[in-house]
C-alpha positions, 0 to 999 in steps of 0.5 A: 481478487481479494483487497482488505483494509490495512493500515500497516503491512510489513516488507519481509524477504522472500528468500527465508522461509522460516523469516515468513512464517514469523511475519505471519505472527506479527501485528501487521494487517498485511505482509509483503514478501519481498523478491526485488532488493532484498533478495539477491539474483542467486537466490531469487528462485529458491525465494519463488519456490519459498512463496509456493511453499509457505504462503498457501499454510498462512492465515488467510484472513489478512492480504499476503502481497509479493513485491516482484522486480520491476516489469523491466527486468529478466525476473518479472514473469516469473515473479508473478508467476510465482505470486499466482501460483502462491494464491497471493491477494496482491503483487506490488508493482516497484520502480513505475515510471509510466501508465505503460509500466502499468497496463502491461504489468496487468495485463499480464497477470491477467492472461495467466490468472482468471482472477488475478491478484490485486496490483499495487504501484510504487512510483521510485523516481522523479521520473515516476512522479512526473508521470504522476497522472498518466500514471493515475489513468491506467490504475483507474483503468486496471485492477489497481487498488494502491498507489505508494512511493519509495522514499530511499530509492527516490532520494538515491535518485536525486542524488540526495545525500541523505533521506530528508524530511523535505523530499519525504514531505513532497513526495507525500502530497504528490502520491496522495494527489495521484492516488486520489485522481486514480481513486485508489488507496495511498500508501505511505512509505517506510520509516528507515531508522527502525529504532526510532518509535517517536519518528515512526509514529510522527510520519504515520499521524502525519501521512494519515493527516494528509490523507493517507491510508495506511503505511509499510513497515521493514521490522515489527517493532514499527507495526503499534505506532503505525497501527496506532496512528491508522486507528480512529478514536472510538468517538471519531468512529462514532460521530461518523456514524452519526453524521452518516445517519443523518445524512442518509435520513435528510432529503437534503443535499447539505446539512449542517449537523454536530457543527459539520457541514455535510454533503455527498462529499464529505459524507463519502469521506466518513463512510470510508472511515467507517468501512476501514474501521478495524473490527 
């Protein structure tokens, strides 16, 4: 199972070869075929056979991630299917209502894969979030490295008229809580107009204040400010490796240093930073 750093990762439909090969030359840190909405019943088998085809030809050194329909449906198992015999590093797991969703969708990929893709959960709708931490239990007890939220589909649930800012606000606090009580990674959804650079980039520095790692993306022009916004400053990578270092020398368990305040917490916090740092 292989999981690397990324800040953006681009949503691509399956079901065009040729679309693949051209995400494979964006900027993004991981691409996301996609088979669920954007790929229509009819062409859902010729977009399996399409992941089979092209992703095994692509560079392995950034995560490759297939978005399968829900556990709910009739394309599930071969979906994953699919996503295996591909050689993807992740599936991401749509529309989780409950950690049932969860520990089945595992644990299917584990009975047909000895070292099984990573699993990625988005919670859809309101039902999902109530079940915020049962959910948050079975990512920690399976190969669940993500936790992200789908914004249009929740709004669409709700019935909401439009996508508003205030939904995508509380969504963003419920997913991070989750996340962090699952230990796994949050992941901020996308931005919908994509020819809105200025709201890209305010939702990304925004979702990277609250905690979140990084964020998907429906079209390459969004991939700079996303990146942009999940990059730390070069002085920010420094002064973590300092305050690291002088933790890791002191024989305390708290310290003041550079005006920071340091225990096993917050020093945690900037290792991370520095793990996910871009090379």
């Amino acid at each position: 199972m292989t999981v690397r750093p990324r800040r953006s990762a681009l949503f691509t439909p399956a079901d065009d070869a040729e679309m693949l090969r051209k995400a494979a030359e964006t900027d993004a840190d991981a691409l996301i075929f996609d088979l669920e909405d954007a790929v229509p019943p009819d062409e859902k088998s010729a977009a399996r056979e399409n992941l089979r085809t092209v992703v095994p030809t692509l560079d392995g050194n950034r995560e490759i991630a297939v978005r399968v329909n829900a556990r709910n449906t009739e394309f599930f198992t071969d979906d994953i299917v699919a996503a295996i015999d591909a050689g993807a590093d992740a599936v991401v797991l749509p529309m989780v209502e409950s950690g049932r969703n969860i520990r089945e969708s595992w644990s299917a990929l584990t009975v047909l894969a000895d070292d099984p893709p990573a699993l990625r959960a988005t919670i859809e709708t309101p039902t999902g979030m109530d079940a915020g931490r049962e959910i948050a239990a079975a990512c920690r007890a399976t190969g669940t490295v993500s936790l992200a939220f789908g914004f249009a589909d929740y709004c669409k649930a709700i019935g909401a008229p439009g996508t508003p800012d205030r939904v995508r606000k509380r969504l963003e606090l419920r997913t991070v809580e989750y996340a962090s009580m699952a230990g796994v990674d949050p992941v901020a959804s996308v931005h919908l107009d994509v020819d809105d650079e200025a709201g890209v980039r305010q939702v990304a520095e925004r979702a990277r204040a609250l905690g979140f790692l990084g964020m998907t993306a429906i079209h390459p022009a969004q991939l700079a400010p996303i990146n942009e916004a999940f990059t730390p400053e070069a002085e920010e990578l420094a002064q973590a490796k300092r305050l690291v270092k002088a933790f890791d020398e002191s024989e305390k368990d708290s310290l003041l240093v550079e005006d920071v305040f340091l225990d096993t917490a917050t020093v945690d916090r900037y290792r991370r930073l520095l793990e996910r740092a871009p090379d």
